[in-house]
C-alpha positions as CSV (number, residue, x, y, z in Angstrom):
1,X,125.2,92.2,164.8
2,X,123.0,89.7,165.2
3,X,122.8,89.7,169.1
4,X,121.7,93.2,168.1
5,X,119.3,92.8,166.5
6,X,115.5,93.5,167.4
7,X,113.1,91.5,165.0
8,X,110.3,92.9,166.3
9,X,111.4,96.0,166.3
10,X,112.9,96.0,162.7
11,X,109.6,94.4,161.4
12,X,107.6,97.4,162.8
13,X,110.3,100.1,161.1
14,X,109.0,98.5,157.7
15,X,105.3,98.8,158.7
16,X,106.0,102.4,159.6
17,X,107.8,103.0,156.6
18,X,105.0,101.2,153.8
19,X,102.4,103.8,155.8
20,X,104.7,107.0,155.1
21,X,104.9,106.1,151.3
22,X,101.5,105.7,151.3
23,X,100.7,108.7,152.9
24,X,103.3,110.5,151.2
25,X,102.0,113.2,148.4
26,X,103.2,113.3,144.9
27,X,105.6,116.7,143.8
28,X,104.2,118.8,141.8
29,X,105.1,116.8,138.2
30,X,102.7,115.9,135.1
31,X,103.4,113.4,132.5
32,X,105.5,110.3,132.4
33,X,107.9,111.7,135.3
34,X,104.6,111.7,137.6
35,X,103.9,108.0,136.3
36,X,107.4,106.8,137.1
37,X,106.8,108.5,140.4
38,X,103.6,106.6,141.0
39,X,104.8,103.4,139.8
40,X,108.2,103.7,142.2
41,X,105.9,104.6,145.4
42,X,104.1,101.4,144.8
43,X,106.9,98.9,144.2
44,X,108.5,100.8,147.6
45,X,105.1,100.5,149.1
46,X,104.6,96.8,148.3
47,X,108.6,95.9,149.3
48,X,108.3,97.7,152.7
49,X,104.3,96.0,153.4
50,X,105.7,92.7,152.4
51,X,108.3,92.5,155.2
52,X,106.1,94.6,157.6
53,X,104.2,91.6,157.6
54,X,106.5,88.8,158.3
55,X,106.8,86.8,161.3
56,X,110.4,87.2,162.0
57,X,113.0,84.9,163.9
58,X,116.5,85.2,164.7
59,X,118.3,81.5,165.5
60,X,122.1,80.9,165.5
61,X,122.8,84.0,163.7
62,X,120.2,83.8,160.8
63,X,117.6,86.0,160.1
64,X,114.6,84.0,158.7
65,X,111.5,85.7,157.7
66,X,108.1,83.9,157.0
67,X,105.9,85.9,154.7
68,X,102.0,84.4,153.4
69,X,101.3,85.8,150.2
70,X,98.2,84.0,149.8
71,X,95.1,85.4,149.3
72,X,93.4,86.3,152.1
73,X,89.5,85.1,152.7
């Protein structure tokens, strides 16, 4: 698998993927079933943004990704 695999390419999938739940619109739902939507479109949000903006590397079969989560400025 790992000769396979496209960093790059799987990097930008996850960028692609945090701007669809973003753009995404809520169903039609009030109450505490909308909250728990809200609440799940972030968490998915911030888990596909966090890895859309690693720097990825692929050596001897491992996968490593290098993600800043300092604050920026």
């Amino acid at each position: 698998m790992a000769d396979e695999l496209d960093v790059g390419a799987m990097i930008e999938r996850f960028r692609q993927r945090a701007k669809a739940v973003r753009e995404r619109g809520l169903p039609p739902v009030e109450g505490p079933e909308r909250r728990r939507l809200m609440a799940q479109a972030q968490i998915d949000y911030q888990d596909f943004a966090i890895i859309g903006d690693a720097e990825g590397s692929l050596e001897d079969g491992i996968l490593t990704l290098r993600v800043d989560l300092r604050p920026r400025g």
